[in-house]
MMTF fields as JSON, N, C-alpha, C and O atoms, coordinates in Angstrom:
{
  "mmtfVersion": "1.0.0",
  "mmtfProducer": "UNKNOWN",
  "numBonds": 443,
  "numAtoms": 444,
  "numGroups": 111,
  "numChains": 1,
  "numModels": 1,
  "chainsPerModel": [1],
  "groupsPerChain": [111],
  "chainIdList": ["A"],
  "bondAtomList": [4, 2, 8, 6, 12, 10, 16, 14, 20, 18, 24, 22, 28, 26, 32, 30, 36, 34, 40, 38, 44, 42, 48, 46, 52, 50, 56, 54, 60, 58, 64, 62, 68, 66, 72, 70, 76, 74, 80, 78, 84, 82, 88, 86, 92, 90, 96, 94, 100, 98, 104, 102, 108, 106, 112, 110, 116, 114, 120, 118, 124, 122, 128, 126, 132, 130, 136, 134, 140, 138, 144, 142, 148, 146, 152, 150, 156, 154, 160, 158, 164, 162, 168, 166, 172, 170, 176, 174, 180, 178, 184, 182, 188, 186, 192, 190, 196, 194, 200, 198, 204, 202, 208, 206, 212, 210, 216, 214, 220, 218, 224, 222, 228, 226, 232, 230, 236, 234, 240, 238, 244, 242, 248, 246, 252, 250, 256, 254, 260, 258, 264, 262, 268, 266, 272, 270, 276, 274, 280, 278, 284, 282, 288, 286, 292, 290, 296, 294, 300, 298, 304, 302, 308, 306, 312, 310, 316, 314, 320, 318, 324, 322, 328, 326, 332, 330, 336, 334, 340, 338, 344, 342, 348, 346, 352, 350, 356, 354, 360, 358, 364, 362, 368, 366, 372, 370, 376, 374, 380, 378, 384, 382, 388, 386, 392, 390, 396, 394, 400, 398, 404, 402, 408, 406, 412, 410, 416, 414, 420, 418, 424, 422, 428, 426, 432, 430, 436, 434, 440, 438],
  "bondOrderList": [1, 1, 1, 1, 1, 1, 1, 1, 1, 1, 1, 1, 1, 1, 1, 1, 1, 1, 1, 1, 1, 1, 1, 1, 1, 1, 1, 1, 1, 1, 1, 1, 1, 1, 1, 1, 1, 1, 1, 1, 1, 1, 1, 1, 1, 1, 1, 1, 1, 1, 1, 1, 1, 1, 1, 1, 1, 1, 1, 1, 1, 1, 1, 1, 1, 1, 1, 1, 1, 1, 1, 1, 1, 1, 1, 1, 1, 1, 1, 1, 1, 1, 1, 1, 1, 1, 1, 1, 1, 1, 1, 1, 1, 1, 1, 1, 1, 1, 1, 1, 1, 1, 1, 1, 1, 1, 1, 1, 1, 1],
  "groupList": [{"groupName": "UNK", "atomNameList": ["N", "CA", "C", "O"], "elementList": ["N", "C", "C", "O"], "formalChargeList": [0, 0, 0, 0], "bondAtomList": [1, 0, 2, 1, 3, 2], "bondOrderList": [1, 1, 2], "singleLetterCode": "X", "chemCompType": "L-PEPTIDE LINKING"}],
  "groupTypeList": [0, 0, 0, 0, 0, 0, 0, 0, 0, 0, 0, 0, 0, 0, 0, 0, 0, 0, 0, 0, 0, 0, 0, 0, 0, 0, 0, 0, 0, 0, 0, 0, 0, 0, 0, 0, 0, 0, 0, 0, 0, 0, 0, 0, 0, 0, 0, 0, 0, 0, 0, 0, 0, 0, 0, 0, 0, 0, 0, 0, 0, 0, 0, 0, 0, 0, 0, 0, 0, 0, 0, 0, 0, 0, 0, 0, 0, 0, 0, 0, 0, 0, 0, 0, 0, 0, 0, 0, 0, 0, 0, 0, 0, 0, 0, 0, 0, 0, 0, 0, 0, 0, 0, 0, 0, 0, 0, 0, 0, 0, 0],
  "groupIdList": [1, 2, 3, 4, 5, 6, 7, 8, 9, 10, 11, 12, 13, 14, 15, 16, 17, 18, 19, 20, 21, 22, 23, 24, 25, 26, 27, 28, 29, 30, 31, 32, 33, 34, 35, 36, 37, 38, 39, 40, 41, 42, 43, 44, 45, 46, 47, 48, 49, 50, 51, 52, 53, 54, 55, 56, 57, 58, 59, 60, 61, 62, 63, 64, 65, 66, 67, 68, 69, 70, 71, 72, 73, 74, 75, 76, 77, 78, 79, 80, 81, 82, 83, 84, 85, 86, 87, 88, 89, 90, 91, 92, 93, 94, 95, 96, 97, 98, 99, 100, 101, 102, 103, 104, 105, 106, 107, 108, 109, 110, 111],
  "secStructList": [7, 6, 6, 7, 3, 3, 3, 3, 3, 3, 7, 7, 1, 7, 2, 2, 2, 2, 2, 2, 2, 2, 2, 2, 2, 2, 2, 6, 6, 1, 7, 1, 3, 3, 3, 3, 3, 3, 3, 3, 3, 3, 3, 3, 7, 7, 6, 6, 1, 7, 3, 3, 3, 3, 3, 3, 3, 3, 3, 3, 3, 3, 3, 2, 2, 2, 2, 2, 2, 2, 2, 2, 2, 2, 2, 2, 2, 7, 1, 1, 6, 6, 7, 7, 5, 7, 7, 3, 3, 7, 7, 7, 7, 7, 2, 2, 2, 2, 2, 2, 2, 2, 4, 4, 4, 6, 7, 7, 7, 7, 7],
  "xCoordList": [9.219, 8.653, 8.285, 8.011, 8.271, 7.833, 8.566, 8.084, 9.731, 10.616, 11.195, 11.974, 10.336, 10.526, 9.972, 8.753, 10.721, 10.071, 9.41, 9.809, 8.455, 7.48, 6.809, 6.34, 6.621, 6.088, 4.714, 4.631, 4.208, 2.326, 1.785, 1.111, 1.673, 0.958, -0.338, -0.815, -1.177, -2.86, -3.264, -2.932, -4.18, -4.734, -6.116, -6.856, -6.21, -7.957, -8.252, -7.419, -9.317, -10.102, -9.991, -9.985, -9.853, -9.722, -8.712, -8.338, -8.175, -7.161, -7.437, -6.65, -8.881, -9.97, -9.677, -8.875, -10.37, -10.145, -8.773, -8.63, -7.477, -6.422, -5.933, -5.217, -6.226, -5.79, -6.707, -6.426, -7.687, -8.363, -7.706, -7.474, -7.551, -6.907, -5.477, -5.268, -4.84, -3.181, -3.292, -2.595, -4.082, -4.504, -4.382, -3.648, -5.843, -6.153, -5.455, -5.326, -4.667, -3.471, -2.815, -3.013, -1.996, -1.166, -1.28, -0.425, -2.818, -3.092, -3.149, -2.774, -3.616, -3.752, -2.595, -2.652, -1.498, -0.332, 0.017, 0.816, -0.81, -0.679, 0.318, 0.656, 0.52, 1.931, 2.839, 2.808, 3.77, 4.624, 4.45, 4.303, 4.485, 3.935, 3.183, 3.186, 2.386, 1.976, 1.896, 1.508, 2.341, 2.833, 1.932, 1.973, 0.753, 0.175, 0.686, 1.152, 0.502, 1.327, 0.134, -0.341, -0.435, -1.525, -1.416, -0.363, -2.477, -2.21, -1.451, -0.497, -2.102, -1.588, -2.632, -3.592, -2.756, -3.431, -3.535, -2.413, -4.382, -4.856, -5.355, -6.224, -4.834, -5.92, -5.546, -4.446, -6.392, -7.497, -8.449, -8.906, -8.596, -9.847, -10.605, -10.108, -12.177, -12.673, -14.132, -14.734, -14.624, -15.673, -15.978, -17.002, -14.419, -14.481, -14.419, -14.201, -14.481, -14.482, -12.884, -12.654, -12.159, -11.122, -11.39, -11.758, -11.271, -11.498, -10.037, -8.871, -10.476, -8.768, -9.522, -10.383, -8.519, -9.189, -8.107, -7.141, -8.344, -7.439, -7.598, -8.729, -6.223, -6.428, -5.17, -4.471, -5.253, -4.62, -3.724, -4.193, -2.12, -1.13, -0.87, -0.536, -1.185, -0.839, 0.972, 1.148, 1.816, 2.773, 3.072, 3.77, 2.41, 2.549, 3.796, 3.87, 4.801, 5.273, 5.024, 4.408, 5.679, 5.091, 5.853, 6.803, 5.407, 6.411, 5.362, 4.15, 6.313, 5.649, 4.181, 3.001, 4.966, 4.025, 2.74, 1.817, 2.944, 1.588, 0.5, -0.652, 1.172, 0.731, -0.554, -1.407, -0.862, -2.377, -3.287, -4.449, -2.565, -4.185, -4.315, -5.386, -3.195, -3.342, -3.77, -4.214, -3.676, -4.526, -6.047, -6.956, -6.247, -7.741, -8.34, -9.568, -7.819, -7.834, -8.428, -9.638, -7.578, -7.397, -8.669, -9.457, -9.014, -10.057, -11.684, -12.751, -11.385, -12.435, -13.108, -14.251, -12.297, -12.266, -12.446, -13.106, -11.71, -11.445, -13.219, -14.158, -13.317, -14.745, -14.302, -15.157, -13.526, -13.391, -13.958, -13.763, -14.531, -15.42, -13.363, -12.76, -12.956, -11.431, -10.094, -9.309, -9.927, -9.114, -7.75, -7.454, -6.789, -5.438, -4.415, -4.051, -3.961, -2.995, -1.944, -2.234, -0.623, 0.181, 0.946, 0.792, 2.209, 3.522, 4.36, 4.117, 5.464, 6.632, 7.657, 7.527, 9.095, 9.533, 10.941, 11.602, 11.149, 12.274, 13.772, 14.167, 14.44, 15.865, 16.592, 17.027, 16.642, 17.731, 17.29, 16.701, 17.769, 17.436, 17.897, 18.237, 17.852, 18.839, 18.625, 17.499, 19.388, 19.416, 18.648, 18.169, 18.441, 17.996, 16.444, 15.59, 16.028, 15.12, 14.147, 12.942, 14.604, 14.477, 13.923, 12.767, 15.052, 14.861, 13.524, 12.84, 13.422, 11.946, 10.868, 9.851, 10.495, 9.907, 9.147, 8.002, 9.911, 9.993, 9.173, 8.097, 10.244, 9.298, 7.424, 6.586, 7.127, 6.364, 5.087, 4.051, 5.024, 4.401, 4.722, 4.068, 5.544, 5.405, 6.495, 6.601, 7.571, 8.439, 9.654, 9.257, 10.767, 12.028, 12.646, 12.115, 13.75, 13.982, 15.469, 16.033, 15.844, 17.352, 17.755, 17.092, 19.01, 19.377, 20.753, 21.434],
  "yCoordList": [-5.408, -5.07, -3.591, -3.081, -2.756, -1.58, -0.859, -0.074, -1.128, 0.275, -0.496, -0.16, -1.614, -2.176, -1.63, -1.459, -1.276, -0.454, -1.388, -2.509, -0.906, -2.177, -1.64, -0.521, -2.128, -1.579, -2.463, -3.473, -2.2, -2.215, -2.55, -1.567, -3.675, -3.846, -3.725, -4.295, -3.121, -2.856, -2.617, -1.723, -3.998, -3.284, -2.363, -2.107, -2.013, -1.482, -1.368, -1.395, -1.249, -1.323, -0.396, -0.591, 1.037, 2.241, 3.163, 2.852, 4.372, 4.935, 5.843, 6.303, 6.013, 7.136, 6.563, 7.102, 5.286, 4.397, 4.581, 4.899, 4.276, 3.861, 5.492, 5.691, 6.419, 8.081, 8.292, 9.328, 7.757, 8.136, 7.354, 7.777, 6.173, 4.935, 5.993, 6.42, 6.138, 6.337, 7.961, 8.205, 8.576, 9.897, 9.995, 10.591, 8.806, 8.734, 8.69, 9.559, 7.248, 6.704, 7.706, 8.337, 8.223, 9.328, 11.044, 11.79, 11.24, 12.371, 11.904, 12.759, 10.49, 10.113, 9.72, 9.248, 9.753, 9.667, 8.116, 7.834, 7.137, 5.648, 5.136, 3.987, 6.166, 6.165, 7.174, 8.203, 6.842, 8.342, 8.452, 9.466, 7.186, 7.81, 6.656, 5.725, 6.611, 5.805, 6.043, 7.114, 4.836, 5.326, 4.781, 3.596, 5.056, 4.412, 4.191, 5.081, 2.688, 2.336, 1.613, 0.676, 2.473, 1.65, 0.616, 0.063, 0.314, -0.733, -2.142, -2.689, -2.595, -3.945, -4.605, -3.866, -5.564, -6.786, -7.912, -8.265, -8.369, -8.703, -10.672, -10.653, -11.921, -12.651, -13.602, -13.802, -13.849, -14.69, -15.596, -15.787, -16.125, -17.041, -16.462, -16.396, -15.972, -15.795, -16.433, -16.476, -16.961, -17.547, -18.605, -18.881, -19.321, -20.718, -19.657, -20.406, -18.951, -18.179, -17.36, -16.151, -18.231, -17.097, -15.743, -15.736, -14.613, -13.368, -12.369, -12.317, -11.867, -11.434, -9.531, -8.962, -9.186, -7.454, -6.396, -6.477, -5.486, -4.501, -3.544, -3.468, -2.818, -2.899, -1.777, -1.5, -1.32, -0.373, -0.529, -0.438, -0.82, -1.202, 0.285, 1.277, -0.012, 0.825, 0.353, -0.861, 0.878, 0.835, 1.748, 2.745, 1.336, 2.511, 1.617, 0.389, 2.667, 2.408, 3.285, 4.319, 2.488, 2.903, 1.86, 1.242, 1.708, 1.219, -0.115, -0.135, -1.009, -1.998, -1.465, -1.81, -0.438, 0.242, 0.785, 0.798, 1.279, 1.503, 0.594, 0.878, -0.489, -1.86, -2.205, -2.593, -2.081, -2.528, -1.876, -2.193, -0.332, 0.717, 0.906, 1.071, 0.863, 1.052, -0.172, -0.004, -1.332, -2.544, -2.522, -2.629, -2.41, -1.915, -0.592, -0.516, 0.077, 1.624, 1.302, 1.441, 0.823, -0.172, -1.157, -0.932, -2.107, -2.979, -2.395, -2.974, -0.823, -0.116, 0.892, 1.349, 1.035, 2.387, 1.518, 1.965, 0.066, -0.291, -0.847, -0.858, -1.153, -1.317, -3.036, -3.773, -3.361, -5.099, -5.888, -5.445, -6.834, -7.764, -8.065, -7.532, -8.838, -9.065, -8.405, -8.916, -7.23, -6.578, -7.161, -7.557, -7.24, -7.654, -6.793, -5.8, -6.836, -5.727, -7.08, -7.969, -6.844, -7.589, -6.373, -5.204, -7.098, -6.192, -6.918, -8.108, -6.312, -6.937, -6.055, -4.832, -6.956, -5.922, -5.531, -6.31, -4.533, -3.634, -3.676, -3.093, -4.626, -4.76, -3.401, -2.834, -3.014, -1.592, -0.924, -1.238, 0.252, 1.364, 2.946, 3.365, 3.774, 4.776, 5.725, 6.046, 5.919, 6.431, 7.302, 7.222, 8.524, 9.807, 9.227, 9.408, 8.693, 8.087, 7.432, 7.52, 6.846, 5.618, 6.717, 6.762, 7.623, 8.682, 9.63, 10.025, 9.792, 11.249, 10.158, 10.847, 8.85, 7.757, 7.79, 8.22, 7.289, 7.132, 8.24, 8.166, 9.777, 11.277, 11.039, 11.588, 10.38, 10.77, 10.001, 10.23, 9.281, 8.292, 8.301, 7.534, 9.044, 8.903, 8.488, 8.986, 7.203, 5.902, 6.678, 7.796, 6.838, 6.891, 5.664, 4.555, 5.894, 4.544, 4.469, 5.44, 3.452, 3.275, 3.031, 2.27, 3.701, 3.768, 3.508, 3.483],
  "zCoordList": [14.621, 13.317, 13.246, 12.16, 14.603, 14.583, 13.661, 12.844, 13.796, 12.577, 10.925, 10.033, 11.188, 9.905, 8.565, 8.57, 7.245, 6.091, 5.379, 5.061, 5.163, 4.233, 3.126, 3.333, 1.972, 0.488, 0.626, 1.324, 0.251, 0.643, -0.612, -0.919, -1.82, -2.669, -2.593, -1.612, -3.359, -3.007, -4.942, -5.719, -5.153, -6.275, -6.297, -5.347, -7.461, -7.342, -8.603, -9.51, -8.722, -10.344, -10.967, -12.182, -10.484, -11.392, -10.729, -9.597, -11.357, -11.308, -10.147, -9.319, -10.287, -9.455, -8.233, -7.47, -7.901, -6.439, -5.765, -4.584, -6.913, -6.143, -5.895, -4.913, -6.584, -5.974, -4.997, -4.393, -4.575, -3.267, -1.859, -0.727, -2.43, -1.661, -1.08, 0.055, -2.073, -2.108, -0.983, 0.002, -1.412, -0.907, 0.506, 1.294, 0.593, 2.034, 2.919, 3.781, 2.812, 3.795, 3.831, 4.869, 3.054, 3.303, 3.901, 4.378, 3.604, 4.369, 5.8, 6.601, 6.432, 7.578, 8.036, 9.171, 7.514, 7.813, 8.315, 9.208, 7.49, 8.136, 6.399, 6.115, 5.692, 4.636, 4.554, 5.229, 3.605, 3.299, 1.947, 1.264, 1.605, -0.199, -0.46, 0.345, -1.75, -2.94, -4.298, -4.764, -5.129, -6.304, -6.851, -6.522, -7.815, -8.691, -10.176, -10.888, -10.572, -12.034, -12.221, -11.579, -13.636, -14.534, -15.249, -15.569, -15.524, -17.025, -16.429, -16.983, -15.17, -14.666, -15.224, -15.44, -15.484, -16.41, -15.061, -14.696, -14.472, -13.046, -13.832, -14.704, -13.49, -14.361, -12.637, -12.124, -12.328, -10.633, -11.232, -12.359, -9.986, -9.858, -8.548, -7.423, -8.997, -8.442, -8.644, -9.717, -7.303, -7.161, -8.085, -8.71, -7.992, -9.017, -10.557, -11.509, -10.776, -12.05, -12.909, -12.889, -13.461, -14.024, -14.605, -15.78, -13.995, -14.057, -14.944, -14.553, -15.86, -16.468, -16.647, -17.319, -15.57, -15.546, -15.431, -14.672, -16.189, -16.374, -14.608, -14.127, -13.722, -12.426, -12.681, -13.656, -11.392, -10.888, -9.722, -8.588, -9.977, -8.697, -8.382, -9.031, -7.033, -5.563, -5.047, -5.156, -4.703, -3.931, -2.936, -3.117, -1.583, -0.666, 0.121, 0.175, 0.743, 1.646, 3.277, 3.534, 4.012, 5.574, 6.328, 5.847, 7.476, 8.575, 9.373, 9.587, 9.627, 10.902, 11.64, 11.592, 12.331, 12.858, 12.867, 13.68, 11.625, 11.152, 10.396, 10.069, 10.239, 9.264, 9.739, 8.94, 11.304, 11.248, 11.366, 11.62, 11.086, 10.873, 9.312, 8.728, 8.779, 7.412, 6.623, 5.487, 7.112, 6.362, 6.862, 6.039, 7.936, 8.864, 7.788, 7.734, 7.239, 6.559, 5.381, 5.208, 4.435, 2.952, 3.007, 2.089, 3.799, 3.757, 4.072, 3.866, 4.732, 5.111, 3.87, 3.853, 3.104, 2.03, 0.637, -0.3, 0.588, -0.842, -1.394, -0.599, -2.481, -3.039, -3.271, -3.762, -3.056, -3.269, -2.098, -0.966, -2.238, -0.803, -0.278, 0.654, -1.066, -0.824, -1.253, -2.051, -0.64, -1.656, -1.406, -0.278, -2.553, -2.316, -1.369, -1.998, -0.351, 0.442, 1.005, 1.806, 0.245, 0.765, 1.278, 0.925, 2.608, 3.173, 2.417, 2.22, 1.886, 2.134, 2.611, 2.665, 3.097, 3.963, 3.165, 2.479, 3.352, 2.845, 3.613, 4.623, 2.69, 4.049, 4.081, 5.083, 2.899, 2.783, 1.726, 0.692, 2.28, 1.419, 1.668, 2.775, 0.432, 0.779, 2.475, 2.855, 2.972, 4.458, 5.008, 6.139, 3.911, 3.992, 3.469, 4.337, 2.454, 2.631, 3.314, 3.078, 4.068, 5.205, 6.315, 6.735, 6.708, 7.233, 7.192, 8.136, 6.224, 5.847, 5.469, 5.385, 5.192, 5.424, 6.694, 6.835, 7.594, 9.169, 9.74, 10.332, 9.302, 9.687, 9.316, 10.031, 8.422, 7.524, 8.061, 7.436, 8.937, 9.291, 11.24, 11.946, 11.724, 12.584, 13.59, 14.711, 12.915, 13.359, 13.688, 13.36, 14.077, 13.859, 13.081, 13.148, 12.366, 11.423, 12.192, 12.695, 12.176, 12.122, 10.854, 10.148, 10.341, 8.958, 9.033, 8.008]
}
């Protein structure tokens, strides 16, 4: 899983949070990028309670490798008791990409 590419879903409540969030990881080099896209419409059950809240999607990508400092990172920094941080994993993708990805974080990629 070490050189595996993975896209990193992470919400957060404001635009402010997820540019500090997105910031962080990536100055610490546990990402290579994050893209924030507003105006996600969030509707959960929380604490037995349906909750419907306007939220802020995070898409960081990063590598296997770095997956358990940067979820350790994300759960340390985010203002949610439970914040959402899913992996999923990236089968393919453009080469040179994959490539300066990999640089960016640390990994060598095979491409």
């Amino acid at each position: 899983m070490d050189d595996q590419v993975l896209a990193v879903l992470v919400t957060a409540p404001t635009m402010d949070e997820a540019a500090r969030l997105g910031r962080t990881v990536v100055e610490e080099r546990l990402a290579a990028c994050a893209n924030l896209v507003p105006g996600v419409r969030s509707i959960y059950r929380w604490q037995d309670v349906v909750q419907d809240d306007a939220e802020v999607l995070l898409v960081i990508k990063t590598t296997g490798s770095t997956w358990n400092k940067l979820l350790q990172r994300i759960v340390e920094l985010h203002s949610y008791q439970t914040p959402e941080v899913l992996a999923l994993p990236i089968r393919h993708g453009a080469p040179a990409y994959l490539h300066w990805l990999g640089a960016q974080v640390g990994t060598e990629m095979d491409t």
